[in-house]
C-alpha positions in Angstrom: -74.6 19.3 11.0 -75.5 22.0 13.1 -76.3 25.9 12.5 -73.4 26.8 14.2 -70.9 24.3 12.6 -72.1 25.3 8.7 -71.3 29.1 9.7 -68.0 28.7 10.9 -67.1 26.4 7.8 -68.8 29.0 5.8 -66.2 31.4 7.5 -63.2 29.0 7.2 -63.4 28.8 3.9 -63.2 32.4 2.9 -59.5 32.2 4.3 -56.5 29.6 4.3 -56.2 29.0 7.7 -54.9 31.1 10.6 -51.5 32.5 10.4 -48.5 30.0 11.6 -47.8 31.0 15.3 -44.3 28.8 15.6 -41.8 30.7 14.4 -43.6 33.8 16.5 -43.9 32.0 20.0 -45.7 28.7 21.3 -46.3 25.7 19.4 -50.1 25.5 19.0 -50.9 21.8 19.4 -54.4 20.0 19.3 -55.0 16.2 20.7 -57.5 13.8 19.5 -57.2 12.3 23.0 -56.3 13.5 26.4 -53.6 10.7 26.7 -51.9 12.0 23.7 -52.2 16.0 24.8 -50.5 14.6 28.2 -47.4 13.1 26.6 -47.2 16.3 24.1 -46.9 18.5 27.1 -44.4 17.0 28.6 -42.6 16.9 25.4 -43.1 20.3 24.5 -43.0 22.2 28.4 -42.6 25.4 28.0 -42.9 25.7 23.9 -45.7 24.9 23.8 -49.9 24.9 23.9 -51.7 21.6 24.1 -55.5 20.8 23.9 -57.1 17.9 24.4 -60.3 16.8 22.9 -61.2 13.2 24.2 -61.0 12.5 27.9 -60.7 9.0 29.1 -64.4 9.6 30.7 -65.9 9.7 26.7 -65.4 6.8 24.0 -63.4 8.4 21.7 -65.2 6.7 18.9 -68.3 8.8 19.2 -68.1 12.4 19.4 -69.9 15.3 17.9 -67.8 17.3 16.1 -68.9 20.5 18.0 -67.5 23.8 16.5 -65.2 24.4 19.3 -63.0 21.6 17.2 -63.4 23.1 14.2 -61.7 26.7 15.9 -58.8 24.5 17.8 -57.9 23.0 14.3 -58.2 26.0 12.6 -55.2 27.6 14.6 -53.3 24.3 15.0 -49.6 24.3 14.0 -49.7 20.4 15.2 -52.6 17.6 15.1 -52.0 14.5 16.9 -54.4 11.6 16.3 -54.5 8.6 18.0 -54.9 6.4 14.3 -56.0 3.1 13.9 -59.3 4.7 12.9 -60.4 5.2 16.4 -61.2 8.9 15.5 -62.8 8.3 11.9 -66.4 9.0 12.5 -65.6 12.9 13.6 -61.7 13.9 12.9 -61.3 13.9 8.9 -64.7 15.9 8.4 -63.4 18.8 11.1 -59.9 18.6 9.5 -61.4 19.5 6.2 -63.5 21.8 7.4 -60.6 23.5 9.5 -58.8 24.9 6.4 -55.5 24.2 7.9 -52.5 23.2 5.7 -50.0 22.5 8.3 -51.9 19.7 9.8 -53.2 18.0 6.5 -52.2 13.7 6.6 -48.5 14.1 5.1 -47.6 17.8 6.9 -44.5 18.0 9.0 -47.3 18.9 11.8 -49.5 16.0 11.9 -48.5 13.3 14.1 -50.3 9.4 13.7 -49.7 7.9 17.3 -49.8 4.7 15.8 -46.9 4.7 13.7 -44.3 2.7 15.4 -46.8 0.6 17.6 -46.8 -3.3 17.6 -51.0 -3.4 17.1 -52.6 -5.9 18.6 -55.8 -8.2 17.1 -55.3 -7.4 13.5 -58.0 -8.7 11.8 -57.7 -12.0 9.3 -60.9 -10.8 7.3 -63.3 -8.0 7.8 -67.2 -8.2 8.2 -69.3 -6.0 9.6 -70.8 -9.5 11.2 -67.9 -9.4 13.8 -69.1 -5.8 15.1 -67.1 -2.6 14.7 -63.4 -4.0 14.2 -60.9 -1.6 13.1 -59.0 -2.6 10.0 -55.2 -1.6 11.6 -56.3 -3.8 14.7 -56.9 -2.3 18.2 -56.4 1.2 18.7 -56.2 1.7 22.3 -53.1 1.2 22.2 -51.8 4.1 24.8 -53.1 1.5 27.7 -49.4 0.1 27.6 -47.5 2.5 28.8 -44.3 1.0 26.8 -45.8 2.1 24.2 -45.5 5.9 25.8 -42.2 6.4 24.6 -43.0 5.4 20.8 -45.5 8.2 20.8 -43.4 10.8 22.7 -40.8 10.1 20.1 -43.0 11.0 17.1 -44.1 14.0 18.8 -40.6 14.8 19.4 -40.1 14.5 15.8 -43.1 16.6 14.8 -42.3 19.7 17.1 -38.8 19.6 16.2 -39.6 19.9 12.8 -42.1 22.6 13.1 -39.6 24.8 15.5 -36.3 23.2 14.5 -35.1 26.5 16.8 -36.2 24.8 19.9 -35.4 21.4 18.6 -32.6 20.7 21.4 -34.9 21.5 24.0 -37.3 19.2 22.8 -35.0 16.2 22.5 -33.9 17.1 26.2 -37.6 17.1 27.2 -38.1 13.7 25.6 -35.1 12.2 27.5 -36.3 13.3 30.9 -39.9 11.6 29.9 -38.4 8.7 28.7 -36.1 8.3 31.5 -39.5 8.9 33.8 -41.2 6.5 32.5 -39.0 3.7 32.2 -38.1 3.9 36.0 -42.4 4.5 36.6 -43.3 0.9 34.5 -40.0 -0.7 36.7 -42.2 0.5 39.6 -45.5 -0.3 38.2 -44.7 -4.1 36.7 -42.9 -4.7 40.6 -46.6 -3.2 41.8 -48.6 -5.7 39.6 -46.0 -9.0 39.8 -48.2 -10.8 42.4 -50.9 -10.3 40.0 -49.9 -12.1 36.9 -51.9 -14.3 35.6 -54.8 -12.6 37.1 -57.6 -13.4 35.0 -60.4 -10.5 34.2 -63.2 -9.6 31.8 -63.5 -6.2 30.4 -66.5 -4.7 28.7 -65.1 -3.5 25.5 -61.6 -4.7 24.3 -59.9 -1.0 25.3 -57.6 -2.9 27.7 -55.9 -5.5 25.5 -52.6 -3.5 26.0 -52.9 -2.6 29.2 -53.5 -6.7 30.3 -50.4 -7.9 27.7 -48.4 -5.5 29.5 -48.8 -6.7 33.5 -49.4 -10.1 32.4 -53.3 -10.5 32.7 -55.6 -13.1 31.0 -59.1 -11.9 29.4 -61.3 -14.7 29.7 -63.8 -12.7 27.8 -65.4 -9.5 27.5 -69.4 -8.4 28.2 -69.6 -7.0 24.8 -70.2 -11.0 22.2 -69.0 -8.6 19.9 -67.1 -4.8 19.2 -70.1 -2.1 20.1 -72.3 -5.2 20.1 -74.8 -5.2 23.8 -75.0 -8.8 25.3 -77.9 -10.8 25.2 -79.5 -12.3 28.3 -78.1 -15.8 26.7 -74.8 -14.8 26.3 -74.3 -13.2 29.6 -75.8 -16.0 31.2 -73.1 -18.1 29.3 -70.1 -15.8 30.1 -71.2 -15.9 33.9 -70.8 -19.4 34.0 -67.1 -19.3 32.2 -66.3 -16.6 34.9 -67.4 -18.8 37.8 -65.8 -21.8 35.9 -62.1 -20.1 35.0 -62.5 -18.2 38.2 -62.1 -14.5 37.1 -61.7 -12.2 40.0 -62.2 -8.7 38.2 -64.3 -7.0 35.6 -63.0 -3.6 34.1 -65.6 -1.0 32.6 -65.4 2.2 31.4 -67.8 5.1 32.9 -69.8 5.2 29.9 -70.6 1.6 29.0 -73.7 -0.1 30.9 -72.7 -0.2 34.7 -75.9 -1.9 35.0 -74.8 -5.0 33.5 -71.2 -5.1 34.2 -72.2 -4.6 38.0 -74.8 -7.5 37.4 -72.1 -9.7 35.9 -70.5 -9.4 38.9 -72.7 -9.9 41.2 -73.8 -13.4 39.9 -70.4 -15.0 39.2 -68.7 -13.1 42.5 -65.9 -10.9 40.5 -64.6 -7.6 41.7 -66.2 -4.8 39.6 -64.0 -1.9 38.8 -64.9 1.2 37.2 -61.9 2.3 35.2 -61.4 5.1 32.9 -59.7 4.4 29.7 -57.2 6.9 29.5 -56.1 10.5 31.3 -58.8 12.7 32.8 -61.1 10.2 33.2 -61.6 11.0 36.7 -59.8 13.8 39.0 -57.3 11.0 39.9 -56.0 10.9 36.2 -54.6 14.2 35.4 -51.5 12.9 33.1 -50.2 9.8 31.4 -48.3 8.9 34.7 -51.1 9.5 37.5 -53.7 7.8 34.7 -51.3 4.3 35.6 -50.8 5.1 39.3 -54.3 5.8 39.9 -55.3 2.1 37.9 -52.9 -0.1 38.9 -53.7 0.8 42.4 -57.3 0.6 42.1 -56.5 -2.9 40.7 -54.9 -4.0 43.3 -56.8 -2.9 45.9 -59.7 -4.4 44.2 -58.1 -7.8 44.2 -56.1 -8.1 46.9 -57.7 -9.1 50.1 
């Protein structure tokens, strides 16, 4: 832990957090990811403040927990976290250190996106053999944008809660999102329809969701294992299956190994696509609904002659 970090906890603790700001004016809300802050603010409009701390750029698995956190927690009337232990390495030491009742697990202000969500590869057993699995199954779960309105409604339910004053024009704010977003993945499953069936490989399994949704087929990923490289043997291997099951397109996040994913294409003649894994992963992806637009048609224009 850094010099900086120890003072500020050093400073935290000689109070009980800061004051609560909701009755006074905006909801102060803090995001584990940038997906999450996206759907808050649309929730919230005008109510409310919402930070981000993960963009879809960074793997949200690894971060430092930087003092800047610490502050944003400190002040926080709401904490959203993504769940599914995506966020365990760096979120409950900052939330300790923060001092902040009103976003402890079990306050009316902290929000587990997860709750609700049908997760997907659950594991049987655990062993740290099979690589980093997550006990809850796979938390990137915010790539199906279905799943969108399940988290929008637990927001809802938070901020109402926390300003029950403004509670109507929270529930109106949720309607006009839902109602958004249904008639954006009508749009968006016509967009990818000539696709299904399309068969891919992704480098880390953060797109599980996002291919059960417009009905792609993984025929494998780069990674043998979760947060496990590949070895020259196993690539060779998968680049063969490619060829064999004829997979047109490999997805990969910015900060995985371009090196190899562009390699892997190369050999068995796939369409390499560099694809952030959530919003403000590039300039393109500045909310939940231009993260999908800016995808789907990067997909398709990948693929389609």
């Amino acid at each position: 832990m850094n010099q900086c970090l120890t003072f500020l906890l050093a400073m935290l603790a000689l109070g009980t957090g800061a004051v609560n700001t909701a009755a006074a004016g905006k909801l102060n809300v803090v995001a584990t990811l940038e997906d999450l802050a996206s759907i808050a603010r649309f929730v919230g409009g005008d109510d409310v403040t919402v930070a981000g701390i993960a963009h879809g750029g960074q793997d949200a698995h690894f971060l430092d927990a930087k003092p800047s956190y610490l502050v944003k927690l400190n002040r926080a009337d709401v904490l959203i976290e993504n769940g599914a232990e995506l966020e365990v390495g760096w979120l409950p030491v900052l939330v300790d250190g923060a001092r902040n009742r009103r976003i402890l697990p079990g306050a009316p202000g902290r929000v587990n996106a997860m709750a609700g969500i049908e997760m997907l590869e659950v594991p049987a057993t655990l062993s740290r053999a099979e690589g980093d699995v997550h006990p809850q199954g796979n938390p990137h779960f915010t790539l199906d944008p279905a799943n969108g309105k399940i988290i929008a409604a637990s927001i809802c339910n938070a901020f109402c809660a926390c300003a029950p004053d403004r509670a109507a024009t929270f529930r109106a704010n949720l309607a006009a999102f839902d109602k958004r977003l249904d008639e954006s993945l009508a749009r968006w499953t016509a967009m990818m329809a000539p696709l299904k069936g399309l068969k891919i490989v992704t480098f880390h399994r953060n797109f599980s969701y996002f291919a059960r949704r417009f009905g792609l087929q993984a025929a494998g990923t780069l990674e043998p294992k979760p947060g496990v490289p590949p070895s020259p043997g196993y690539l060779a291997n998968l680049i063969v299956t490619m060829k064999t099951e004829g997979v047109k397109l490999i997805l990969a996040e910015p900060y995985r190994d371009l090196k190899v994913a562009q390699f892997a294409a190369e050999k068995s003649g796939a369409k390499m696509l560099v694809a952030p894994a959530g919003v403000g992963g590039n300039d393109d992806s500045r909310d939940y609904f231009a993260c999908f637009d800016w995808l789907l048609g990067q997909i398709v224009k990948t693929v389609v002659p």
